[in-house]
C-alpha positions in Angstrom: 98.0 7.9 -67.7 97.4 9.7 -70.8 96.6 6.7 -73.4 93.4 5.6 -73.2 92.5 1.8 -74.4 90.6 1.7 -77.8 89.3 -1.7 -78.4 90.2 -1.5 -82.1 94.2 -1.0 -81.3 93.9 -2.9 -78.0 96.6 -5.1 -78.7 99.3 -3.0 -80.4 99.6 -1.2 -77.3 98.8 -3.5 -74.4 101.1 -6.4 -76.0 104.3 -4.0 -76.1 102.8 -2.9 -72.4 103.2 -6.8 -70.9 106.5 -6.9 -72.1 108.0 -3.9 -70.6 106.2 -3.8 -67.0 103.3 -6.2 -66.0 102.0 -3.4 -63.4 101.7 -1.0 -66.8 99.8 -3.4 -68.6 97.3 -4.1 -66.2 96.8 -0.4 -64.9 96.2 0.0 -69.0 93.4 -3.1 -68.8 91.9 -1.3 -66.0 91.0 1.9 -67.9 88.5 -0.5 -69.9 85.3 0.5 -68.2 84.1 -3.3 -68.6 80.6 -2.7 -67.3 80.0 -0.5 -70.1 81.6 -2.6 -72.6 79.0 -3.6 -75.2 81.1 -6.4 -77.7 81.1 -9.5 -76.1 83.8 -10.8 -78.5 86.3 -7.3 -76.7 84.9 -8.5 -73.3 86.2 -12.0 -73.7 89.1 -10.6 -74.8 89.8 -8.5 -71.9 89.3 -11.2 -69.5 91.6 -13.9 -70.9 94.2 -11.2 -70.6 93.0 -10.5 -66.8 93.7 -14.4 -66.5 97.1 -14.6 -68.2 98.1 -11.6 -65.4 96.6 -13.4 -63.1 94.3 -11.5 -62.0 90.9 -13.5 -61.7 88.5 -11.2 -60.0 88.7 -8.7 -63.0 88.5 -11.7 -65.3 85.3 -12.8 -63.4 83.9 -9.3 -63.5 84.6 -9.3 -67.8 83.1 -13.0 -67.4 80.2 -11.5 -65.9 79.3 -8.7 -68.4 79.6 -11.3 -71.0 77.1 -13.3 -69.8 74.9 -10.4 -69.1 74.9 -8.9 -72.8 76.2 -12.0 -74.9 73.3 -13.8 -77.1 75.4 -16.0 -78.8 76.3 -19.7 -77.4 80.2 -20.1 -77.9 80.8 -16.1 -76.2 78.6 -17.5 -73.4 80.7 -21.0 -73.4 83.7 -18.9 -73.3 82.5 -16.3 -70.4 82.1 -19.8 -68.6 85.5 -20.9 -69.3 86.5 -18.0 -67.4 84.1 -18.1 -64.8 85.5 -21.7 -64.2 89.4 -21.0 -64.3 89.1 -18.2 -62.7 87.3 -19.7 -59.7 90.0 -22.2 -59.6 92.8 -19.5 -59.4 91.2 -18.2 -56.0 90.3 -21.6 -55.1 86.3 -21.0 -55.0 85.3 -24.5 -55.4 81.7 -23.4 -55.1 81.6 -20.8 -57.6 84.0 -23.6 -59.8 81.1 -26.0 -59.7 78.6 -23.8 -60.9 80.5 -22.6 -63.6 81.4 -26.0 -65.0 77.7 -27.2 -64.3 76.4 -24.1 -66.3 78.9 -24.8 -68.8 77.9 -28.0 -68.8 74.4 -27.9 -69.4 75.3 -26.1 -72.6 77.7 -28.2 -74.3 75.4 -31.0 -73.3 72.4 -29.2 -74.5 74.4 -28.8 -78.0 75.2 -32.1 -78.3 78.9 -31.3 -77.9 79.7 -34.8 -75.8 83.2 -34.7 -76.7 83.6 -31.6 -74.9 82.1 -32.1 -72.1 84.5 -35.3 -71.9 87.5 -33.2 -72.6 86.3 -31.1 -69.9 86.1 -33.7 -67.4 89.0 -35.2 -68.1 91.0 -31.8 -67.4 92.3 -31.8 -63.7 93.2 -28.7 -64.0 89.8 -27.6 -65.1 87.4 -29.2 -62.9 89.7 -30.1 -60.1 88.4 -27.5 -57.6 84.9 -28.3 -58.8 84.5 -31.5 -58.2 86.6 -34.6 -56.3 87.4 -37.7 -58.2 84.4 -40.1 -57.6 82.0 -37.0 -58.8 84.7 -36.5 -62.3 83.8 -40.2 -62.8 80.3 -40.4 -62.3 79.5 -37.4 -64.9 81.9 -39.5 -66.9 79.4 -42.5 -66.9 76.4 -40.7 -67.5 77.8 -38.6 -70.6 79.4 -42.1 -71.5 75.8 -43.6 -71.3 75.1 -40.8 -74.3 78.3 -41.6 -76.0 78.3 -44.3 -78.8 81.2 -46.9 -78.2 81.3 -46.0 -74.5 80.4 -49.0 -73.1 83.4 -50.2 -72.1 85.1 -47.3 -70.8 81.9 -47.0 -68.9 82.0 -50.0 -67.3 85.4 -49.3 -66.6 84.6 -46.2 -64.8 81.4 -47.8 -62.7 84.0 -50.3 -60.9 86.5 -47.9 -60.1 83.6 -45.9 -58.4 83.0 -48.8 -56.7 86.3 -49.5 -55.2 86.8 -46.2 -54.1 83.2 -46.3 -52.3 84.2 -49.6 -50.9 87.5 -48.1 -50.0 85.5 -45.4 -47.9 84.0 -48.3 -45.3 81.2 -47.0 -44.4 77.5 -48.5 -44.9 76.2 -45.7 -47.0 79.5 -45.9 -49.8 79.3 -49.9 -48.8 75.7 -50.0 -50.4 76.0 -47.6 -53.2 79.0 -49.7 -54.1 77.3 -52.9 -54.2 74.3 -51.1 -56.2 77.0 -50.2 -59.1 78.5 -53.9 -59.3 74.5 -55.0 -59.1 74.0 -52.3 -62.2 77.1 -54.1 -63.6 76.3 -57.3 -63.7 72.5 -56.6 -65.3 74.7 -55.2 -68.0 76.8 -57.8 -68.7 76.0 -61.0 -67.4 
């Protein structure tokens, strides 16, 4: 009760703090007044160690501040890294979809495709967010980006559209047969 976190020597004392008592450590994170916290660089920090305690809410809440003050792109990537794994922890799969759509939209908007596909590709990641016919579909249209994609593409467009025809019902049944139509345009 009587040490008071300083950002600067954050981790010389909250590292020794984990290790002795998790309860310790986390009342110590908690005397970070987050919403006052003014370095998005010490916000992100504070919030992956509210994940690795498990403890998404506070993450989220870190997450949050960062967004709200943080100018530059890879802080705000991050925040949204922690908005997203977080949300999975509580199982929100709402509030997981709109982090990894916001997240999303700027990877994509930097040209970062190989992240986005690393991304996608993590289950653990984007598995509350989305089910598997929605992971592959993004995968085709960032692979219609992608050079050298094509075939893992095409790949991807007839696995959508057994699992649609899998489904047996007219509305999957005819998006189904519009992917093998797209298909065949594409390679005769």
């Amino acid at each position: 009760e009587r040490i008071r976190p300083d950002l600067n020597t954050f981790y010389t004392v909250h590292e020794p703090l984990k290790a002795v008592d998790r309860r310790v450590a986390l009342k110590f994170l908690d005397a970070v007044e987050i919403e006052r916290g003014a370095s998005p660089d010490n916000l992100l920090m504070i919030a992956l160690e509210y994940l690795g305690l498990a403890e998404a809410e506070r993450a989220t809440a870190a997450a949050d501040r960062v967004l709200a003050i943080g100018t530059d792109l890879d802080q705000r990537m991050e925040a949204l890294r922690v908005r997203l794994v977080a949300a999975n922890m509580t199982g929100r799969p709402e509030a997981a979809r709109s982090a990894y759509e916001a997240l999303r939209d700027l990877l994509l908007r930097r040209g970062r495709f190989a992240e986005v596909e690393a991304l996608l590709l993590d289950e653990n990641l984007v598995g509350q967010a989305m089910d598997h016919i929605e992971v592959k579909c993004e995968l085709i249209d960032l692979y219609e980006e992608m050079e050298g994609r094509e075939a893992a593409r095409s790949q991807l467009q007839l696995a959508v559209a057994r699992s649609l025809r899998a489904r047996k019902d007219l509305e999957n049944l005819a998006g189904a047969l519009a992917i093998l139509r797209e298909l065949e345009l594409a390679a005769p």
